[in-house]
Gaussian input, Z-matrix of N, CA and C with variables (Angstrom, degrees):
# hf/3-21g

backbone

0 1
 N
 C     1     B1
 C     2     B2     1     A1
 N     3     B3     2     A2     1     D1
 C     4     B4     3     A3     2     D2
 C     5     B5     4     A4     3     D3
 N     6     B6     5     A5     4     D4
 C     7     B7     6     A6     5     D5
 C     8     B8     7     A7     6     D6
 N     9     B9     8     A8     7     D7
 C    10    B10     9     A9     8     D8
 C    11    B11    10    A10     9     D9
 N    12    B12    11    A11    10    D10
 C    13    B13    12    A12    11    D11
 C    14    B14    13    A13    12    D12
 N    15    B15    14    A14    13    D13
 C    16    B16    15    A15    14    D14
 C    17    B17    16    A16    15    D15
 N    18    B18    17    A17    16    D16
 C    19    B19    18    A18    17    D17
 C    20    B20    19    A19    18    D18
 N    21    B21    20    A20    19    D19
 C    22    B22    21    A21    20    D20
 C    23    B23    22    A22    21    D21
 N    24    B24    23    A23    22    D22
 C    25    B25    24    A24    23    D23
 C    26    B26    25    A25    24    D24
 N    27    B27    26    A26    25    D25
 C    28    B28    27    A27    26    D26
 C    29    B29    28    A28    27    D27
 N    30    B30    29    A29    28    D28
 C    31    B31    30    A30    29    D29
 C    32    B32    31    A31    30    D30
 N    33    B33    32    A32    31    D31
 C    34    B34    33    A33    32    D32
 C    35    B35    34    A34    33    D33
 N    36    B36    35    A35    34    D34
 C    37    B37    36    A36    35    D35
 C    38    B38    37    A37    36    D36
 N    39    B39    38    A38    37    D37
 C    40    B40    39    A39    38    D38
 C    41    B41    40    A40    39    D39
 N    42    B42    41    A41    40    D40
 C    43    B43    42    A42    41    D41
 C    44    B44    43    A43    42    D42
 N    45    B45    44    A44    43    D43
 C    46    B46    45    A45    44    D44
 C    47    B47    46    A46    45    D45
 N    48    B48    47    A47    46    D46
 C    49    B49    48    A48    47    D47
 C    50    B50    49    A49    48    D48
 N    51    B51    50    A50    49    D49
 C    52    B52    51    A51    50    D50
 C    53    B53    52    A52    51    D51
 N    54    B54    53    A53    52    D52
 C    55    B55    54    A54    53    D53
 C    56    B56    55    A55    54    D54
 N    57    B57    56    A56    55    D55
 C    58    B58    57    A57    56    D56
 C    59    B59    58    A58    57    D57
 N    60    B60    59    A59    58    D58
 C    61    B61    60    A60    59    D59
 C    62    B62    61    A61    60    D60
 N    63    B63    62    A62    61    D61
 C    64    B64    63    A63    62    D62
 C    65    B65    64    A64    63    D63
 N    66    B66    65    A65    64    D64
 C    67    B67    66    A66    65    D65
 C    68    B68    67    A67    66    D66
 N    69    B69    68    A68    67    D67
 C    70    B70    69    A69    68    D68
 C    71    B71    70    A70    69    D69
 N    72    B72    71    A71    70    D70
 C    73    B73    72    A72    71    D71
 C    74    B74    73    A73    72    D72
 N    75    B75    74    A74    73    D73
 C    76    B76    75    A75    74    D74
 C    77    B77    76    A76    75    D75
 N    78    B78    77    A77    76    D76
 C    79    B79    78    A78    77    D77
 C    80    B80    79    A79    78    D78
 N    81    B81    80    A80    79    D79
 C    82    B82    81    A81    80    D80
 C    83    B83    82    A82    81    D81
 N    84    B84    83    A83    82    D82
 C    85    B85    84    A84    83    D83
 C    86    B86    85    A85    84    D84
 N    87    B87    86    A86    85    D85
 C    88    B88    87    A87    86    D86
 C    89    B89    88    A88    87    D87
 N    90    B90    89    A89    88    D88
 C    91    B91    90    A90    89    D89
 C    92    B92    91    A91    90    D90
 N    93    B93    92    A92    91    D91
 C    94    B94    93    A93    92    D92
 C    95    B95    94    A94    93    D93
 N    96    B96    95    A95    94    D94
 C    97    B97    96    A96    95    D95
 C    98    B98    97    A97    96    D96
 N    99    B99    98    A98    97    D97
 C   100   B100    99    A99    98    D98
 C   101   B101   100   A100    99    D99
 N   102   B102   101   A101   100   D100
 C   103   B103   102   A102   101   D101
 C   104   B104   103   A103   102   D102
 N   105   B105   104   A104   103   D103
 C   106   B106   105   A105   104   D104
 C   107   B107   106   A106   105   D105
 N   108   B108   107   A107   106   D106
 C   109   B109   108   A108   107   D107
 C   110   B110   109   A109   108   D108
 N   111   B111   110   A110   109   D109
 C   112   B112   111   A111   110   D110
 C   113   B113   112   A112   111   D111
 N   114   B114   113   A113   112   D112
 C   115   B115   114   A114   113   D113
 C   116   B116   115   A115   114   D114
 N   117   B117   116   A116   115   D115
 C   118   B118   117   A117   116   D116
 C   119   B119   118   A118   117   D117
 N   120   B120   119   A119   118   D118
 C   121   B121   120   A120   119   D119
 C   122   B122   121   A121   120   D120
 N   123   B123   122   A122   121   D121
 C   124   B124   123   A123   122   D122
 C   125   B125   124   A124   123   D123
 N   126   B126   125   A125   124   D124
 C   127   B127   126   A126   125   D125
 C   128   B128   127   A127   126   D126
 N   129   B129   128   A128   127   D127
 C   130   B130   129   A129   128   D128
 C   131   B131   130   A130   129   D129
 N   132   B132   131   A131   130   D130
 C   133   B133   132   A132   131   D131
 C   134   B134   133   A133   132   D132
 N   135   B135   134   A134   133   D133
 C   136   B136   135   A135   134   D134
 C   137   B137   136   A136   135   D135
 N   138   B138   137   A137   136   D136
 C   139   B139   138   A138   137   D137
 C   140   B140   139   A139   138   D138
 N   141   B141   140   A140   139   D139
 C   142   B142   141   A141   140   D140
 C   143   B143   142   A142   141   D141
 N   144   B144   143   A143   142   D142
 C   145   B145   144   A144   143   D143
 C   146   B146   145   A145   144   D144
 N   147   B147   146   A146   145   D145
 C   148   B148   147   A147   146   D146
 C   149   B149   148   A148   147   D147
 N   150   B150   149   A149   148   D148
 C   151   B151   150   A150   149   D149
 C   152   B152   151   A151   150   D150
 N   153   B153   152   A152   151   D151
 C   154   B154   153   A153   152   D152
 C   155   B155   154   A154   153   D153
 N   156   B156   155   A155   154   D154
 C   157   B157   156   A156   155   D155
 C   158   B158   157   A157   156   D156
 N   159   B159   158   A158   157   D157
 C   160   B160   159   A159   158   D158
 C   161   B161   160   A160   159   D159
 N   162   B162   161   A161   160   D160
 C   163   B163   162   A162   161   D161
 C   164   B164   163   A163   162   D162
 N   165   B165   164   A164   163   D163
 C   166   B166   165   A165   164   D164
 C   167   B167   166   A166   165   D165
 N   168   B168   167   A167   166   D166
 C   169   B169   168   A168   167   D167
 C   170   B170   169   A169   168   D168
 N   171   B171   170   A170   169   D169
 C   172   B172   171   A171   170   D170
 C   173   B173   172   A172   171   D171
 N   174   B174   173   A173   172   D172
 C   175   B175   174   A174   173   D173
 C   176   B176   175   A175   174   D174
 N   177   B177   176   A176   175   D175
 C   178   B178   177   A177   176   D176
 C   179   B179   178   A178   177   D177
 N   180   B180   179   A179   178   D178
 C   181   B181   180   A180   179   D179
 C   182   B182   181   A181   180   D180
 N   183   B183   182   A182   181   D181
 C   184   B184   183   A183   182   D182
 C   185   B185   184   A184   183   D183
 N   186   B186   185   A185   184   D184
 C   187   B187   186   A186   185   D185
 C   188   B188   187   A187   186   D186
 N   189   B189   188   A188   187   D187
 C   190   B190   189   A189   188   D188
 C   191   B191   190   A190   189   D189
 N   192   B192   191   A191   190   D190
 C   193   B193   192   A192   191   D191
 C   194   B194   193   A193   192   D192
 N   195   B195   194   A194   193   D193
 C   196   B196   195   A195   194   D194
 C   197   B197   196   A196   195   D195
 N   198   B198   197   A197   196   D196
 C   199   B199   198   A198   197   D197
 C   200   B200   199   A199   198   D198
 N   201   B201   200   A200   199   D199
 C   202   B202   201   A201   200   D200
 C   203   B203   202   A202   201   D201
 N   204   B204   203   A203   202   D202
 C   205   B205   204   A204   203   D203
 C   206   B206   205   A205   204   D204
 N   207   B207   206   A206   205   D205
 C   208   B208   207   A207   206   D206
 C   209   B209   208   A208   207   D207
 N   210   B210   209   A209   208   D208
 C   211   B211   210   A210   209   D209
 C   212   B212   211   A211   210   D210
 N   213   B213   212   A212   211   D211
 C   214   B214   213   A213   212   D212
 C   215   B215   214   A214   213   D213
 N   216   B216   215   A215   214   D214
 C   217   B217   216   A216   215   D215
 C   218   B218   217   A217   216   D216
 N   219   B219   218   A218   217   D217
 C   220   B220   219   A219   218   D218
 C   221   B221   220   A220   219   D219
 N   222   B222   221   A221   220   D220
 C   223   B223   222   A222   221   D221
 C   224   B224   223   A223   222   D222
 N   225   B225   224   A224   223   D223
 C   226   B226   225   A225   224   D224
 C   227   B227   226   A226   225   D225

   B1=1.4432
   B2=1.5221
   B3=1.4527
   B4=1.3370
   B5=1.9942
   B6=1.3085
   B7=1.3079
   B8=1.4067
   B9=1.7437
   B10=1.4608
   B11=1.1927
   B12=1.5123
   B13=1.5045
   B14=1.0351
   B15=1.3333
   B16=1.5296
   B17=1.1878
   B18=1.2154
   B19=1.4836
   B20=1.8870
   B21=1.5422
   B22=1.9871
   B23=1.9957
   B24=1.8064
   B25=1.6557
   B26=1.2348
   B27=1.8635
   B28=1.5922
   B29=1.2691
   B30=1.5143
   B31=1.1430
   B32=1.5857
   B33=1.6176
   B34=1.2694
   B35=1.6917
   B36=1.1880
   B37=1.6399
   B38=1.6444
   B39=0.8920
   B40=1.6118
   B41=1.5619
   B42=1.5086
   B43=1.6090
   B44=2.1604
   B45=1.0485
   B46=1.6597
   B47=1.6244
   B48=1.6186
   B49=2.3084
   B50=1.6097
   B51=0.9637
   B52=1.6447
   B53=1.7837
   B54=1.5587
   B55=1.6682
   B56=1.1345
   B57=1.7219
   B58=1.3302
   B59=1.5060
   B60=1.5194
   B61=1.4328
   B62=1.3911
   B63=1.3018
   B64=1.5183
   B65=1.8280
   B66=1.0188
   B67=1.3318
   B68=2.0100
   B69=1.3912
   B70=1.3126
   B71=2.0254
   B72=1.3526
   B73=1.5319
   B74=1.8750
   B75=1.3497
   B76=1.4932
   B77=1.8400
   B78=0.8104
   B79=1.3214
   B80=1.3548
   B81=1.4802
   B82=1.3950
   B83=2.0714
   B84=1.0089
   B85=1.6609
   B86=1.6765
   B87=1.0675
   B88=1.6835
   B89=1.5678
   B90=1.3309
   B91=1.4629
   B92=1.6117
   B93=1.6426
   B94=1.0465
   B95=1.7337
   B96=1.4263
   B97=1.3574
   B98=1.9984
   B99=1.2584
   B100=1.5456
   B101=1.0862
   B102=1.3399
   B103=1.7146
   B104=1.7976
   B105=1.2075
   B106=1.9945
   B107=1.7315
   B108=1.1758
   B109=1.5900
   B110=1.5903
   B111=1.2090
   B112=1.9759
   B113=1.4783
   B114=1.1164
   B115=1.2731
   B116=1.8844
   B117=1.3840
   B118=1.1959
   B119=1.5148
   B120=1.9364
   B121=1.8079
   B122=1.3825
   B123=1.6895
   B124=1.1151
   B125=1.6882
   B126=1.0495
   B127=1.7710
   B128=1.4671
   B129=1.6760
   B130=1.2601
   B131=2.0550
   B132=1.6042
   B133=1.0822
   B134=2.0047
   B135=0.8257
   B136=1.4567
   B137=1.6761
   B138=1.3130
   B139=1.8645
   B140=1.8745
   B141=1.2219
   B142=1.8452
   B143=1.3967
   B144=1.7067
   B145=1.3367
   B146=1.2710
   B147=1.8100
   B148=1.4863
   B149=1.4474
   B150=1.6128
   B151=1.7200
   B152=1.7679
   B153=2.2276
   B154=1.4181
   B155=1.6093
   B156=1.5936
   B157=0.8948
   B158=2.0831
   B159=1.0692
   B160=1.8525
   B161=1.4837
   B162=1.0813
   B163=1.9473
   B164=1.6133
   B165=1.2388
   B166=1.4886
   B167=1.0983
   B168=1.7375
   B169=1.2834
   B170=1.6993
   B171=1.7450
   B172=1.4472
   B173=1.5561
   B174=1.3701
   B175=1.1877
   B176=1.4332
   B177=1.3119
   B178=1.7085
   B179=1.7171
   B180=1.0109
   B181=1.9273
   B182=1.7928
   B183=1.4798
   B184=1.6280
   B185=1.6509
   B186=1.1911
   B187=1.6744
   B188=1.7173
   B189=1.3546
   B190=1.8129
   B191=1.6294
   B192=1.5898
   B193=1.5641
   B194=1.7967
   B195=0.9329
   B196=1.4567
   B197=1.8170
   B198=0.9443
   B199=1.9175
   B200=1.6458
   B201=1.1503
   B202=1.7567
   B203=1.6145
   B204=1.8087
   B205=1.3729
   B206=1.7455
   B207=1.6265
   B208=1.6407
   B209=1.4131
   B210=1.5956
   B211=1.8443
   B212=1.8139
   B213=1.1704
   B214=1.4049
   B215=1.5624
   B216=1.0414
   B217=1.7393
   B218=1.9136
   B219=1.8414
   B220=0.9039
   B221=1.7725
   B222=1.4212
   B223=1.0188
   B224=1.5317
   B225=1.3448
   B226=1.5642
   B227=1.7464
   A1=108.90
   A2=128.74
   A3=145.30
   A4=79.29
   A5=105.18
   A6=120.87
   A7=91.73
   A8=112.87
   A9=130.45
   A10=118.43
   A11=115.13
   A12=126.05
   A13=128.02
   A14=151.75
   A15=154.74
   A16=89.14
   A17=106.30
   A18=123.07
   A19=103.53
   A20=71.24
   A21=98.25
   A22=96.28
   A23=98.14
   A24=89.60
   A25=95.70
   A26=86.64
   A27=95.70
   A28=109.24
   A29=121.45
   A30=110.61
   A31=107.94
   A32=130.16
   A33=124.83
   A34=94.31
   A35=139.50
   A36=142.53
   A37=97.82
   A38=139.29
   A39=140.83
   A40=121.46
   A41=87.33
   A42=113.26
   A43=92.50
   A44=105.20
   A45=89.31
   A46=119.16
   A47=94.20
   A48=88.90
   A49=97.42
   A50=155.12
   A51=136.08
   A52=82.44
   A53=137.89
   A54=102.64
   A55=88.87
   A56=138.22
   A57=130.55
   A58=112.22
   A59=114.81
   A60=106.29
   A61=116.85
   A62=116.71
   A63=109.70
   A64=105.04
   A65=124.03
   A66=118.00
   A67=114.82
   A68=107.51
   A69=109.81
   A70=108.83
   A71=99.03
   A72=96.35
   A73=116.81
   A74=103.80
   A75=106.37
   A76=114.97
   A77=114.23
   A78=110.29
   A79=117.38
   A80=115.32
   A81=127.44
   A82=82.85
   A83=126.93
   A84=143.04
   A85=79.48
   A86=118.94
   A87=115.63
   A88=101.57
   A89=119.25
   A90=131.94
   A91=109.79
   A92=128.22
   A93=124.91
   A94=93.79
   A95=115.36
   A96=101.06
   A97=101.75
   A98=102.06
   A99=98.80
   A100=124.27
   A101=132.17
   A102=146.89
   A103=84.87
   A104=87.13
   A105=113.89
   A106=96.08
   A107=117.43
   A108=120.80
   A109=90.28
   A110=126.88
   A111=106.86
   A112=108.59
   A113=141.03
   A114=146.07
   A115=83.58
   A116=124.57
   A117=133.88
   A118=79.69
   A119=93.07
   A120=117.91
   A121=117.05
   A122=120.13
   A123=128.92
   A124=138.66
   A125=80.96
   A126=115.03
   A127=103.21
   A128=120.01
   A129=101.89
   A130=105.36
   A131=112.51
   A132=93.30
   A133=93.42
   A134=136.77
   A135=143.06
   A136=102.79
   A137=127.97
   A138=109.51
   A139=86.99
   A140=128.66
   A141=114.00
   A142=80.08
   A143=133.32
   A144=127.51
   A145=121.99
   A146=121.65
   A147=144.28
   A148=103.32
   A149=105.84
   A150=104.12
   A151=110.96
   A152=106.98
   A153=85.09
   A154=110.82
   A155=122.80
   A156=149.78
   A157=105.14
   A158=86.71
   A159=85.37
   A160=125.12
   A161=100.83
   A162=98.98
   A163=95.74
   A164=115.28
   A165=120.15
   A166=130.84
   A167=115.90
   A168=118.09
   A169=95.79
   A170=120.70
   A171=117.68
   A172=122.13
   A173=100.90
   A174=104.72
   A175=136.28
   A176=107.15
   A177=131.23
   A178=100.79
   A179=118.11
   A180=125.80
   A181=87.67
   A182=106.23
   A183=102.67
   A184=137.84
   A185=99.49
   A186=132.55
   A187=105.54
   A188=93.85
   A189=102.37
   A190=95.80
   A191=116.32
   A192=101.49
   A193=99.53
   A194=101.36
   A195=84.01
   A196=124.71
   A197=101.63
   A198=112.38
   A199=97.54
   A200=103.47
   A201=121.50
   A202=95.57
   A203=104.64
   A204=94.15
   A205=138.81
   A206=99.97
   A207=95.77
   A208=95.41
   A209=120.79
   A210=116.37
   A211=95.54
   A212=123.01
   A213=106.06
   A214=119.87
   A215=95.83
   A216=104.93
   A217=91.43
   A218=100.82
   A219=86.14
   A220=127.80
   A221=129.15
   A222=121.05
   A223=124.57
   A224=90.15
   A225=120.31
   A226=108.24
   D1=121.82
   D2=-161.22
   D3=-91.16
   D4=-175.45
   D5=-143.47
   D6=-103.02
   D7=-50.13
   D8=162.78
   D9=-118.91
   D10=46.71
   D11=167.86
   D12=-113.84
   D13=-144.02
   D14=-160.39
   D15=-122.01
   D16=140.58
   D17=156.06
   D18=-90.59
   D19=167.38
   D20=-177.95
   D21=-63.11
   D22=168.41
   D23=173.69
   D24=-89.14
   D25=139.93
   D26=170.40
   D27=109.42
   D28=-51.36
   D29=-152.65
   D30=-96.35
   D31=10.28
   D32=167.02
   D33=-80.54
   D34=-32.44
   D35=175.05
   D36=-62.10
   D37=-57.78
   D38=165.89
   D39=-27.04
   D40=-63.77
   D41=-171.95
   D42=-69.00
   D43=-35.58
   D44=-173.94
   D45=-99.60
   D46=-14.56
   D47=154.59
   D48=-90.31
   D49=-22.05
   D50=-167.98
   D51=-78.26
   D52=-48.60
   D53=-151.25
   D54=-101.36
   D55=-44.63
   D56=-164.34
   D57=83.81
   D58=173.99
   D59=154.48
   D60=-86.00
   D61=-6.78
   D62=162.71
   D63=-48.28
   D64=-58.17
   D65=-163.58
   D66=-57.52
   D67=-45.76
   D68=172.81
   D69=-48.77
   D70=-61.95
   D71=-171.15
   D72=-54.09
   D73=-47.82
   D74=162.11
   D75=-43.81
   D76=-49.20
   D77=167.36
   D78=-56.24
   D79=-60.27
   D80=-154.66
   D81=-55.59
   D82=-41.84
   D83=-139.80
   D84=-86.96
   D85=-57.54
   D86=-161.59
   D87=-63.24
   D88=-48.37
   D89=-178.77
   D90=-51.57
   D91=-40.29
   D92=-164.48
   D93=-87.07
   D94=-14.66
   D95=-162.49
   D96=-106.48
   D97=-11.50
   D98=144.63
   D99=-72.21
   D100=-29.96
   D101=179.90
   D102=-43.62
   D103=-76.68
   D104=-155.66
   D105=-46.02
   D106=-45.76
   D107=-161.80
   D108=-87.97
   D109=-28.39
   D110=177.26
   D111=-91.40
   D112=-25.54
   D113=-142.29
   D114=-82.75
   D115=177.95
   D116=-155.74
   D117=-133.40
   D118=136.46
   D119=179.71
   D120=-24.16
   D121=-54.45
   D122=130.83
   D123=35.53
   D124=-75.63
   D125=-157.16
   D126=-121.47
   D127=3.01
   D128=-172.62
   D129=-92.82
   D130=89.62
   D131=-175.46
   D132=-147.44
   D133=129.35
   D134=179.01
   D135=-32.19
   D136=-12.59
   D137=177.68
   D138=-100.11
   D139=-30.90
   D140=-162.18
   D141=-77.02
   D142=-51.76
   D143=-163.12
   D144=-45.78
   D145=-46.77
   D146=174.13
   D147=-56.50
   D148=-46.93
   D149=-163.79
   D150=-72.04
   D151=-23.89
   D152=-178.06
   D153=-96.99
   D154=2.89
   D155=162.78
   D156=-48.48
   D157=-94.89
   D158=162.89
   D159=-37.74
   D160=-45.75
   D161=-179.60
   D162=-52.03
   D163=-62.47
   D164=-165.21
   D165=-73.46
   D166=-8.44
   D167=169.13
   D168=-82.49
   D169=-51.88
   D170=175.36
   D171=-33.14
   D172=-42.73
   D173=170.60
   D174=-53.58
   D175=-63.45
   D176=159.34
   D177=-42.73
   D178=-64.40
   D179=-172.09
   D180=-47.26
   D181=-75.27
   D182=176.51
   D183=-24.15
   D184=-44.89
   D185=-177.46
   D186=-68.25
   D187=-46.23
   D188=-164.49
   D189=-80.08
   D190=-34.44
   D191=-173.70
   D192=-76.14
   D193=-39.69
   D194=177.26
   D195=-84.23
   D196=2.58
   D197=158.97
   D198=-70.36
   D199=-63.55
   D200=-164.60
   D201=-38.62
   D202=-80.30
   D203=-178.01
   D204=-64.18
   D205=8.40
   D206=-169.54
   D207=-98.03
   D208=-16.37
   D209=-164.80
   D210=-119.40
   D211=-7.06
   D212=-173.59
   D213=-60.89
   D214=-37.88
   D215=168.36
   D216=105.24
   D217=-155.50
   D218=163.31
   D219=-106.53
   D220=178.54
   D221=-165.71
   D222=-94.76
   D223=-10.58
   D224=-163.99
   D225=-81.51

């Protein structure tokens, strides 16, 4: 399985009952609660947490469209 390629048959149906959306939200939950535990006394308040929360998902979303279009090859 390429990074932005096809999966095998079957195995994108595999790959999405083994994590579920249970698995995304567990993440999403661990990520905000590293946010809260690195961020400085400061900053420890649910709007700085959301705001560096968003930067870094924008970021990542940003990163992946431009991964996507630099390795997809062509489509044709």
């Amino acid at each position: 399985m390429a990074a932005f390629g096809s999966f095998e048959e079957g195995e994108e149906d595999r790959m999405r009952d083994m994590l579920g959306p249970g698995q995304a939200d567990a993440s999403i939950r661990q990520t905000l609660q590293m946010l809260w535990m690195s961020l400085p006394r400061s900053k420890k308040n649910p709007d700085d947490v959301e705001r560096e929360f968003r930067r870094l998902v924008e970021r990542a979303l940003r990163d992946m469209r431009e991964d996507f279009d630099a390795f997809r090859g062509d489509a044709d």
